[in-house]
C-alpha positions in Angstrom: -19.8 13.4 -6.7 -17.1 12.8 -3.6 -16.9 15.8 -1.1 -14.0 17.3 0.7 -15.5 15.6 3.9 -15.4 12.3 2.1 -11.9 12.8 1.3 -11.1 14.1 5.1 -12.5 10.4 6.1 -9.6 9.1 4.6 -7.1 8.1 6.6 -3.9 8.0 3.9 -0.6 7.6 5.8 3.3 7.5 4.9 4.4 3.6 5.5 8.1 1.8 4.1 8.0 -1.6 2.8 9.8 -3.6 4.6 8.8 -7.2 3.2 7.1 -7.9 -0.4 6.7 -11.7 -1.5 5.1 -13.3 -4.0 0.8 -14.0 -3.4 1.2 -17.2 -5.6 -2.9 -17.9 -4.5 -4.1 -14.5 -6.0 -5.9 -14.8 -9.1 -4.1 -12.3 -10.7 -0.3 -11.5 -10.1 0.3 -9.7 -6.8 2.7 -9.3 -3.9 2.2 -9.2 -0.4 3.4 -6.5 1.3 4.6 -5.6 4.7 4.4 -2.2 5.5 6.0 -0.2 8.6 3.6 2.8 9.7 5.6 3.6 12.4 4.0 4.0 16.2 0.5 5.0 15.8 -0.6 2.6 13.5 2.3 -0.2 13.9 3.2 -2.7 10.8 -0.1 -3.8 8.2 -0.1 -6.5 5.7 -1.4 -5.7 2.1 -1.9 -7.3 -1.2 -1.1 -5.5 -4.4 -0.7 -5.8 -8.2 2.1 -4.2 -8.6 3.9 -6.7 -10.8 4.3 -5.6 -13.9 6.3 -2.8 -13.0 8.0 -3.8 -9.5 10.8 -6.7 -9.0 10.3 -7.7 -5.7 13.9 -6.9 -4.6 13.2 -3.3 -5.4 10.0 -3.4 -3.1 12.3 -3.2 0.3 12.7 -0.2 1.8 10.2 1.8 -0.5 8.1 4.6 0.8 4.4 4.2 0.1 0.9 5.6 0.5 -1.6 3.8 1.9 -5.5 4.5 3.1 -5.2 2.8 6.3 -8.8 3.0 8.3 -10.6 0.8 5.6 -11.6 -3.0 6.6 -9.8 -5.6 6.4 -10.2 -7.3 2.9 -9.8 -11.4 2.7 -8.0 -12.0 -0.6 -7.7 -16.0 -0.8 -5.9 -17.3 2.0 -4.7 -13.6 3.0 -5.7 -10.9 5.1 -5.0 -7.2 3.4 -5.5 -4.5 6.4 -4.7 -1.4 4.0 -5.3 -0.3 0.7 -2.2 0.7 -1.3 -2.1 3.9 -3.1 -1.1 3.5 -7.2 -2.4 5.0 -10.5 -3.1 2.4 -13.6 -1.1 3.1 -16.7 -0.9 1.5 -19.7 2.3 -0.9 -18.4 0.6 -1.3 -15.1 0.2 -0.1 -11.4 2.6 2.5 -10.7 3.0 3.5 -6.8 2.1 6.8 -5.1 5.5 8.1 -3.2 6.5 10.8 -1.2 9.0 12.8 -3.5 11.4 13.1 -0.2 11.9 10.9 2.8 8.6 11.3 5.2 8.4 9.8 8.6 6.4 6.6 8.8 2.9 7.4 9.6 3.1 11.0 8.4 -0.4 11.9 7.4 -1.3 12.9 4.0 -3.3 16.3 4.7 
């Protein structure tokens, strides 16, 4: 069982996508994202399977939440420095957003 310290180890901060692509290497259908975390933590790169639900030009300018003090992760030819936040349902990945505008790198608390 996870313990309120193990959840204060997270680091889960407020980015805005501002590039998504298409990872045609992943073995399953992903984007890569570029994420703006503001000052602090400056802009990461991630991979995610967000596909079934998310167009790419939709992606833009989207606020996100991301766990952002876990290592680097190779995924084929690609470097993912965060882990974006989403729940699985039955059509796919769905994407954990502030319900208002929050400043880049605001800290989920």
């Amino acid at each position: 069982m996870a313990t309120v310290k193990d959840f204060q180890n997270l680091d889960i901060r407020v980015g805005t996508i501002i590039e998504a692509t298409i990872f045609e290497e992943a073995k399953r259908p992903a984007y890569k994202l570029k994420i703006d975390f503001g000052k602090e933590i400056g802009k990461k790169q991630s991979s995610a399977q967000i596909t079934a639900l998310y167009k790419l030009e939709e992606l833009k300018g989207k606020q996100i939440l991301a766990v952002v003090n876990f290592p680097p992760r190779q995924i084929a030819n690609f470097m993912s420095e965060v882990l974006v936040l989403g729940t699985y349902s039955k059509e796919g990945v769905i994407l954990i957003t502030p319900d208002k505008i929050a400043e880049n790198g605001d800290k989920l608390g």
